[in-house]
Jmol script that loads the backbone (N, CA, C; Angstrom):
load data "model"
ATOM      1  N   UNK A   1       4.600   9.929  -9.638  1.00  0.00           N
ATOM      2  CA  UNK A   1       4.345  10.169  -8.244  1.00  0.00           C
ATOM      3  C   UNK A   1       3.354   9.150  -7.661  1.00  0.00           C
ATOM      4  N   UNK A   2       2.358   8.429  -8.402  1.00  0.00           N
ATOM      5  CA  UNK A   2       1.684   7.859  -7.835  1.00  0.00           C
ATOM      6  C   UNK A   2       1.494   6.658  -7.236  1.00  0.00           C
ATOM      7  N   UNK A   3       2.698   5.906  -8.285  1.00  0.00           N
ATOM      8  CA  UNK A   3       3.480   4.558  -7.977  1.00  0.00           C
ATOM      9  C   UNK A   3       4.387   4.966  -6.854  1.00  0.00           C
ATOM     10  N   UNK A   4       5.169   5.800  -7.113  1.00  0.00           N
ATOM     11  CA  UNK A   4       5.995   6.529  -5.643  1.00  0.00           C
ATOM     12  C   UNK A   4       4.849   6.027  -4.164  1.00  0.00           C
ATOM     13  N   UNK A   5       3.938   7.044  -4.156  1.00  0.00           N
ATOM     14  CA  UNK A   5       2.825   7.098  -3.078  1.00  0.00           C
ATOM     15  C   UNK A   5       2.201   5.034  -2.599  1.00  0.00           C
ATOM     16  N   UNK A   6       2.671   4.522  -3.734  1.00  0.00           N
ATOM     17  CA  UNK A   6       1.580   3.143  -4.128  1.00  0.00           C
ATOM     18  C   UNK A   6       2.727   2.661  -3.307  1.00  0.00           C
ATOM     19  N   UNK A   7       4.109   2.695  -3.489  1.00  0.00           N
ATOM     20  CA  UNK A   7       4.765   1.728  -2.460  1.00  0.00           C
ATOM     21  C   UNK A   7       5.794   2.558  -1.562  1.00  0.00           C
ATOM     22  N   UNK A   8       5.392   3.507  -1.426  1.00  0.00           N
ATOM     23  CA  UNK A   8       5.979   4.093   0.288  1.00  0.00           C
ATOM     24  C   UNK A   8       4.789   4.743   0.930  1.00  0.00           C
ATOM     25  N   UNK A   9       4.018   5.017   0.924  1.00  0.00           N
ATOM     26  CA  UNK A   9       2.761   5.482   1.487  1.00  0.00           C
ATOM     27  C   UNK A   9       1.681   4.541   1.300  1.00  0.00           C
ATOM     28  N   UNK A  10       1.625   3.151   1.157  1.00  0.00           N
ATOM     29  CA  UNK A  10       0.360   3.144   0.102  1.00  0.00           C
ATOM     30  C   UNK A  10      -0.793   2.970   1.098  1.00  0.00           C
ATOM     31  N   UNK A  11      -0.403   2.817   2.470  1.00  0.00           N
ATOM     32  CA  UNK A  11      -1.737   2.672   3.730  1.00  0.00           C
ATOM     33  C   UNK A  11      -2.838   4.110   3.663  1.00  0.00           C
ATOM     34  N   UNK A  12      -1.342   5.236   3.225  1.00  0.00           N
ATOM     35  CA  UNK A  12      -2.236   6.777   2.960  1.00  0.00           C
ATOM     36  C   UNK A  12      -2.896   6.314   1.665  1.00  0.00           C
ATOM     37  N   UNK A  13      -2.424   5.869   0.992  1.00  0.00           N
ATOM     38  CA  UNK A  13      -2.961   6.121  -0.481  1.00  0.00           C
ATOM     39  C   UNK A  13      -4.006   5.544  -0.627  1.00  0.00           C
ATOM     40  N   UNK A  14      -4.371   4.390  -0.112  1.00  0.00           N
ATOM     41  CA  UNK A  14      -5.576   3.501   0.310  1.00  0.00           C
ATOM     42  C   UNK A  14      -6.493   3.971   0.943  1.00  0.00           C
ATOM     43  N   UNK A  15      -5.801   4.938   1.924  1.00  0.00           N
ATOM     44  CA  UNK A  15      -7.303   5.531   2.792  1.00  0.00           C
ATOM     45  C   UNK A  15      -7.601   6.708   1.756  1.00  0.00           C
ATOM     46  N   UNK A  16      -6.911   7.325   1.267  1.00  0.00           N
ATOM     47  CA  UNK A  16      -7.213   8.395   0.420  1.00  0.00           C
ATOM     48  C   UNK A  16      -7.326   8.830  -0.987  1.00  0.00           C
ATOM     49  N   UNK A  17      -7.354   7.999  -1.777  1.00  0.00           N
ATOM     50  CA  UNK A  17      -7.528   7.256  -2.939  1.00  0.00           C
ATOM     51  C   UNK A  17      -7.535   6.123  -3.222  1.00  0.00           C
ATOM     52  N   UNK A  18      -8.557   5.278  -2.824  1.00  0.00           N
ATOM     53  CA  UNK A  18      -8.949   3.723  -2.977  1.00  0.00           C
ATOM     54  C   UNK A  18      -9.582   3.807  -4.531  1.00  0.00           C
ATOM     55  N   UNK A  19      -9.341   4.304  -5.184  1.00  0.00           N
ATOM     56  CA  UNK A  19      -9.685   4.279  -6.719  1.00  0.00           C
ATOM     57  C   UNK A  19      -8.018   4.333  -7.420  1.00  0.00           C
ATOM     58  N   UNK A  20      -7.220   4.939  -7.166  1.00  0.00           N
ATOM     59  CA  UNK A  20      -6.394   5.098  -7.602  1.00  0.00           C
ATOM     60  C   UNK A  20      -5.325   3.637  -6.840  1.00  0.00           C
ATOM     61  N   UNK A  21      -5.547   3.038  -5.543  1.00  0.00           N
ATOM     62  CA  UNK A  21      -4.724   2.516  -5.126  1.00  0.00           C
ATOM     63  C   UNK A  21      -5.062   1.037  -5.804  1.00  0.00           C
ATOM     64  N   UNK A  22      -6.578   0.694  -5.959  1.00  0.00           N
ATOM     65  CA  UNK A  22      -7.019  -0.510  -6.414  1.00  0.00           C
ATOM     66  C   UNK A  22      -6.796  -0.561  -8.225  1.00  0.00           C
ATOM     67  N   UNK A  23      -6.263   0.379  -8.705  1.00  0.00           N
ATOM     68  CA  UNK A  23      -5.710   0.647 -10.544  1.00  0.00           C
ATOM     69  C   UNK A  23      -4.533  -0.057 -10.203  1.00  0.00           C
ATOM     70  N   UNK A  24      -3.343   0.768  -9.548  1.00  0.00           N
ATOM     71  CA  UNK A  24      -2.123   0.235  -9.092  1.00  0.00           C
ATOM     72  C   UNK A  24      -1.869  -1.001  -8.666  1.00  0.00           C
ATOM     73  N   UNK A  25      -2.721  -1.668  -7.707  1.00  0.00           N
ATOM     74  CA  UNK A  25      -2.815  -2.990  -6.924  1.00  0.00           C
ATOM     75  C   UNK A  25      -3.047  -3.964  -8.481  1.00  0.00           C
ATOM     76  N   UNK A  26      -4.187  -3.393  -9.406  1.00  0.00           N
ATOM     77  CA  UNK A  26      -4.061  -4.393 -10.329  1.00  0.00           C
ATOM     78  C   UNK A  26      -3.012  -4.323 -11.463  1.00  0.00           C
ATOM     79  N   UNK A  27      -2.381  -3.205 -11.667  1.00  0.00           N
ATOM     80  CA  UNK A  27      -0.968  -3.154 -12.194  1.00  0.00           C
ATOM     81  C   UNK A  27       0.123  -4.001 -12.130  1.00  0.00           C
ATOM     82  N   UNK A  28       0.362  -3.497 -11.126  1.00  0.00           N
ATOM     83  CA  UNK A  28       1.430  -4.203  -9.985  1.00  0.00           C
ATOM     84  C   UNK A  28       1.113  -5.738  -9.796  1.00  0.00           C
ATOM     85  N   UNK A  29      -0.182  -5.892  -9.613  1.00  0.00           N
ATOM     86  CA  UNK A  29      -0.044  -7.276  -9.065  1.00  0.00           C
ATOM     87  C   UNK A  29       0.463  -7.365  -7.588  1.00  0.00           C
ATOM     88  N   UNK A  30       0.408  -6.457  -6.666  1.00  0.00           N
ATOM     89  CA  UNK A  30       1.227  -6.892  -5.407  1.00  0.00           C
ATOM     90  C   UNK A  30      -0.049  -5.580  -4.383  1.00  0.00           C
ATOM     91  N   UNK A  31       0.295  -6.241  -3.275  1.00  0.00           N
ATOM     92  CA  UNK A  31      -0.386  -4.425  -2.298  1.00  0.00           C
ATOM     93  C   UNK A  31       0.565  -4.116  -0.893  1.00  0.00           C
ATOM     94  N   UNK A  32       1.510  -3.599  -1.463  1.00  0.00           N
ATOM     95  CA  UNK A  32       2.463  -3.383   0.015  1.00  0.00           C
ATOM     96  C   UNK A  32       2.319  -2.971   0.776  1.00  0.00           C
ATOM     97  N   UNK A  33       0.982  -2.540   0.919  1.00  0.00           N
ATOM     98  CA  UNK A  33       0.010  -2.324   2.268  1.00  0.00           C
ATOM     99  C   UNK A  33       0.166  -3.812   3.173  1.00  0.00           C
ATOM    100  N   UNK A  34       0.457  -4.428   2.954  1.00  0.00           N
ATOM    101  CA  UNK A  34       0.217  -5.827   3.677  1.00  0.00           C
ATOM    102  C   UNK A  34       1.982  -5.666   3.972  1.00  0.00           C
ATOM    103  N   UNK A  35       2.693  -5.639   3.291  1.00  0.00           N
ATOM    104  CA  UNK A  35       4.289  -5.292   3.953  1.00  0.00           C
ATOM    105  C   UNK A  35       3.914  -4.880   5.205  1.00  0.00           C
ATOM    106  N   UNK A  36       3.812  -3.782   4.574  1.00  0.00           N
ATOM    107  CA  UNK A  36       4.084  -2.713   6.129  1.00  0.00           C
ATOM    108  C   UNK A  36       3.257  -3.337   7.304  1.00  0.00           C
ATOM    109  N   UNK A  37       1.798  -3.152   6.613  1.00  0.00           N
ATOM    110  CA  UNK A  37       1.022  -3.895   8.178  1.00  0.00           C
ATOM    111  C   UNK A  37       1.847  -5.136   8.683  1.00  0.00           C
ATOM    112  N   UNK A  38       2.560  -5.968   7.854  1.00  0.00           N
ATOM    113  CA  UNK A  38       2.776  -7.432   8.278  1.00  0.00           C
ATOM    114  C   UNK A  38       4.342  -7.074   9.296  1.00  0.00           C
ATOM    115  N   UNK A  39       4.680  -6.124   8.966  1.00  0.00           N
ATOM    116  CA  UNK A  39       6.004  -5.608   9.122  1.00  0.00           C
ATOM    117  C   UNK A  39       5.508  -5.156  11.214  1.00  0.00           C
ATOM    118  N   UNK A  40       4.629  -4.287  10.884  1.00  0.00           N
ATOM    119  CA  UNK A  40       3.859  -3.679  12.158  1.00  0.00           C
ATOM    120  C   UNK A  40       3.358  -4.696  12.995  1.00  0.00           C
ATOM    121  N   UNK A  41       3.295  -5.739  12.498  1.00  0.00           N
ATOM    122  CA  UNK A  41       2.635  -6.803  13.889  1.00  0.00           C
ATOM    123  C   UNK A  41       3.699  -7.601  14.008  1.00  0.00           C
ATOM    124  N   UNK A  42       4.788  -7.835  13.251  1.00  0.00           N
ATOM    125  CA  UNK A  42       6.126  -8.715  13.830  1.00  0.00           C
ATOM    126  C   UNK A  42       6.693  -7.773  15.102  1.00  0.00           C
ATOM    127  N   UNK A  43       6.569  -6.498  14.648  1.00  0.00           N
ATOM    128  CA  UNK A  43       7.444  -5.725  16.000  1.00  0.00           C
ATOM    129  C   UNK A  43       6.587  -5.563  16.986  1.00  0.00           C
ATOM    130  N   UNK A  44       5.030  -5.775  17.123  1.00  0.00           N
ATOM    131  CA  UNK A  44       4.617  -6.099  18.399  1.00  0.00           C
ATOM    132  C   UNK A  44       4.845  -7.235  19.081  1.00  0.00           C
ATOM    133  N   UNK A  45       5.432  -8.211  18.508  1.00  0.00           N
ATOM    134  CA  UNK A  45       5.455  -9.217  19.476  1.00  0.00           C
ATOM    135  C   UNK A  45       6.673  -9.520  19.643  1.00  0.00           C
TER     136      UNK A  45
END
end "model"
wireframe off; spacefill off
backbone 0.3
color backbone group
């Protein structure tokens, strides 16, 4: 579940477990928190 949460939620998972999201981030190697945000400022403009 937590890898689940790490890349479809992981903006929640960051605000709400930044211990658990920064384990994952060094797992992974990746933070798809930056997807999504990067995703969120292409459709503003």
């Amino acid at each position: 579940m937590a890898s689940e949460a790490f890349f479809e939620a992981p903006s929640d998972l960051r605000e709400l477990r930044p211990e658990l999201f920064s384990l994952l981030h060094d797992f992974y190697r990746v933070d798809p928190a930056e997807w999504l945000d990067g995703d969120r400022q292409d459709e503003s403009i």
